[in-house]
TORZA-206491 format. One record per residue: x, y, z of N, C-alpha, C, O in turn; residue in one letter. Coordinates in steps of 0.05 Angstrom, whole numbers, plus 5000, padded with zeros to 4 digits. Last residue first. Layout:
BEGIN
XYZXYZXYZXYZA...
***
This chain:
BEGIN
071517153727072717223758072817583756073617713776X066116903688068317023700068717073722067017063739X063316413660064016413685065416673676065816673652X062316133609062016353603063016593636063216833636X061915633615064515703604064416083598066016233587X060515453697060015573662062215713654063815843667X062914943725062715223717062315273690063215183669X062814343727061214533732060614773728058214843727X068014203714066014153690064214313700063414473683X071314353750071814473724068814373712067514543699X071114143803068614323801068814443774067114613768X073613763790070913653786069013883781067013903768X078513933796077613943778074613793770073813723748X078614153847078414363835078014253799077314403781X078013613874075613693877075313983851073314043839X083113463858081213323855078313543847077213593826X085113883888086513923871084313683847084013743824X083613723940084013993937083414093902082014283893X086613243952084313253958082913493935081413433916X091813423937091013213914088113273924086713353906X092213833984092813853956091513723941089813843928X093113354020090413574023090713663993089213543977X097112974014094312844006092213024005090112963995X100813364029101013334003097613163994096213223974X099813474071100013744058099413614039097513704026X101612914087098712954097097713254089095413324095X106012984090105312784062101012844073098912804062X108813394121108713444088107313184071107413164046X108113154172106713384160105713384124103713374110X111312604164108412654155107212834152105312834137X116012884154115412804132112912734125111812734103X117213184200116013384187114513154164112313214156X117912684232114512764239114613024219112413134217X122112494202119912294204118512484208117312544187X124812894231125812854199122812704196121112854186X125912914274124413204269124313004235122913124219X128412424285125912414298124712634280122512574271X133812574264132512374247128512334260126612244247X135612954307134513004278133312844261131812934243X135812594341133012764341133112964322131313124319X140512234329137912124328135412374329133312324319X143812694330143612654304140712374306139212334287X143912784381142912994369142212904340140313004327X145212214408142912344411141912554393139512554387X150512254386148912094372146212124376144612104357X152612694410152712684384150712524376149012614361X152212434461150412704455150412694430148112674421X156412134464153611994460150512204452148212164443X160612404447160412224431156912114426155512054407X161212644498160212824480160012674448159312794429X162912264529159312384538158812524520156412594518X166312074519164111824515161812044508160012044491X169112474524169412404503167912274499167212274476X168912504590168312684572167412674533165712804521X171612004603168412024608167612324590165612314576X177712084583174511884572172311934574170711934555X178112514614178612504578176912344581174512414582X178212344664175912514660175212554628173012604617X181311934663178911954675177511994660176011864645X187012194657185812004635182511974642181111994622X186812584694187012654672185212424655183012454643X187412184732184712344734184212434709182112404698X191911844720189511724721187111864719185111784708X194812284732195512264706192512044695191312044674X195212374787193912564771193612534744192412714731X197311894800194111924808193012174788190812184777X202712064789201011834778198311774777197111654760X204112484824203312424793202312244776201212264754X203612224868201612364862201812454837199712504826X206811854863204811744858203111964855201111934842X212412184861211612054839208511914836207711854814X212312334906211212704887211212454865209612504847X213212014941210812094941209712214919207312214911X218011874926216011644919213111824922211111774908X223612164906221512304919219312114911218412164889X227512184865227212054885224811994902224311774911X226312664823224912274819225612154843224211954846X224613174825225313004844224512664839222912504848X222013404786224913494796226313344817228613384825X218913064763220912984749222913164766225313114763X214613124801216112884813218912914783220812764786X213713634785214313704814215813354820217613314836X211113524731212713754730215613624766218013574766X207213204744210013054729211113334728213213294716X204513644774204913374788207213254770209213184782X203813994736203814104757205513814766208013814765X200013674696202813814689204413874710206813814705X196013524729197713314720200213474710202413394717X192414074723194813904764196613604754198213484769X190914094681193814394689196114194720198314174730X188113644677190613654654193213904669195713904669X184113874712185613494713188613634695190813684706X183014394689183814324708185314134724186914174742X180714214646182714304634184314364665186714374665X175913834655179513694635181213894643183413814648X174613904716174313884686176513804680178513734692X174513344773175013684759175313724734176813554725X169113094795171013054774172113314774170613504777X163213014804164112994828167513034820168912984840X161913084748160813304762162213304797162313504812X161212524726162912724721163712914737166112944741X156712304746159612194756161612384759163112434777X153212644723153012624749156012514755157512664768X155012394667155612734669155012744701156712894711X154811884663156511934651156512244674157912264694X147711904679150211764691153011864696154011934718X145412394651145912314681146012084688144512014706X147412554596147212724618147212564651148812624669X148811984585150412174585150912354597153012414609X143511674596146411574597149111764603150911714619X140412004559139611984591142111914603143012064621X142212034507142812304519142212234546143312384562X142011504501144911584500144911844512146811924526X136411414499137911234511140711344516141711284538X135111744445134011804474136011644495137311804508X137711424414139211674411137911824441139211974455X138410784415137110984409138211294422139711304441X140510354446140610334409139310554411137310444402X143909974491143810224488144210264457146310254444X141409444525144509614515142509734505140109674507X138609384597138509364562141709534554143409664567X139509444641140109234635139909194608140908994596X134009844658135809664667137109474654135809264654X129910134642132410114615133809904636135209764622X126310224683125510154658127410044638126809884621X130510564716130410234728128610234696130410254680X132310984687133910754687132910494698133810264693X127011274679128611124654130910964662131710794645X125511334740124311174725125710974694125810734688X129911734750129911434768127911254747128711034740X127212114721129911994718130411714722131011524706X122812244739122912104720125912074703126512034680X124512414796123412194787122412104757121211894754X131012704795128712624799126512394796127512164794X136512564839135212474816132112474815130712314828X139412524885138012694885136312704854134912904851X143212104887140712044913138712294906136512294917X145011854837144812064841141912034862139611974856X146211314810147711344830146911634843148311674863X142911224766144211344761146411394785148411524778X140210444756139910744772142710914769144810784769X141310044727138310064738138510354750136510484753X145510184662145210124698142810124699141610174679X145709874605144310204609144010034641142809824645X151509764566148709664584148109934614149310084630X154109874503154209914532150809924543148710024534X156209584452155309424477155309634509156209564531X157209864412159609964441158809804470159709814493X155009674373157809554376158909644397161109574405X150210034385150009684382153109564391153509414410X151110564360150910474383151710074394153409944406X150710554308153610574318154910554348157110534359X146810334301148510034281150710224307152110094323X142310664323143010424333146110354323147810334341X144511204282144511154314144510914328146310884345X143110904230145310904232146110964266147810824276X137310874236138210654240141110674247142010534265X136011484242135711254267137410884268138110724286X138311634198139011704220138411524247140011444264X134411344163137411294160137611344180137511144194X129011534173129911214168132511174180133011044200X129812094160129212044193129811744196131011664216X130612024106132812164124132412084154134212024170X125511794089128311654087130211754104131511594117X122512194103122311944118125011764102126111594116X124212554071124912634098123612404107123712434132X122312334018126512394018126112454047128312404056X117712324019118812114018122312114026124011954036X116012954018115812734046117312444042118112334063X117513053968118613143998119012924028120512824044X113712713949115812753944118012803961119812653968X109912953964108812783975112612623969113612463985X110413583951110713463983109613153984108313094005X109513463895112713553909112413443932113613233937X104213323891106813153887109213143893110712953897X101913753906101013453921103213373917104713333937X103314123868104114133900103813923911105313873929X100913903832104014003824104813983848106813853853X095114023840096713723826100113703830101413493831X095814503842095214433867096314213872097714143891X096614623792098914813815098214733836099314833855X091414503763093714333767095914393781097314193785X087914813801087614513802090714423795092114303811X089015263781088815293804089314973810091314903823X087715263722091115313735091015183762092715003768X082315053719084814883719087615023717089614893711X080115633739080015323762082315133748084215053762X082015973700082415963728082315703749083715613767X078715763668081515633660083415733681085715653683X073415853682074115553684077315563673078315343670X072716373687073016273719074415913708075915773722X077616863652076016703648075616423682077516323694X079017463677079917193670077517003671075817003688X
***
């Protein structure tokens, strides 16, 4: 094959690649854009204010650090929601009996006061059990709501840092792709490969 119509395939399939990934990279900094902003907008409205400390005497230290640093701020970023979740929300949790446990001793409990509605005791302890139930539903539901939003903010994080990979692929290319045609005038037409 001839070396100079070798160099301009080579050059323009390089021209071609600069552009896709520069391309690329524009649709995955939009995606990482969106995701983060849409994490705040859905955060923002639940107004919830990030405590100075998790209540956990056994927390390490850069635990203890993100809450006294976050003290007092609400809560817009997808990092913010998984610290919140795993250890506030989920430490609270953890002193809790799961749902499906809360839910079997609430059955158990309006089971034992409806055979006896006289019975004031077997009615509050269904009542308490019906509070745990409801408890633990919420805190559960917050915590897997706020994970959601964490996971879908660190997709929008992976989204941004591949999009500079690919725009910094894409400026090597054009570099690449430049140079393959400067070196076109250079080669003799008589060049082969």
């Amino acid at each position: 094959m001839n070396r100079k119509s070798f160099d301009k395939i080579a050059s323009i399939i390089g021209l071609l690649l600069a552009g896709f990934l520069v391309i690329i990279s524009g649709i995955l900094q939009y995606g990482g854009n969106f995701a983060t902003e849409q994490v705040a907008k859905q955060l923002e409205p639940q107004a919830i204010s990030i405590p100075g400390e998790n209540g956990d005497p056994k927390a390490t230290e850069d635990i203890q650090k993100f809450f006294a640093d976050n003290a007092g701020k609400m809560m817009t970023t997808g990092q913010q929601a998984q610290m919140y979740a795993d250890h506030y929300i989920g430490f609270h949790l953890s002193a809790m009996p799961t749902y499906a446990a809360a839910s079997g001793a609430n059955r158990s409990a309006a089971a034992a006061a409806a055979s006896d509605s006289a019975n004031a005791d077997l009615a509050a302890k269904a009542m308490q059990a019906s509070a745990t139930v409801e408890k633990v539903f919420k805190g559960q539901a917050l915590r897997g709501m706020l994970l959601n939003a964490y996971a879908f903010g660190m997709l929008g994080d992976i989204a941004i840092a591949a999009s500079y990979v690919t725009f910094a692929g894409g400026i090597i290319f054009l570099i690449l792709a430049i140079l393959g045609f400067a070196h076109l005038r250079r080669v003799d037409s008589d060049a082969v490969i």
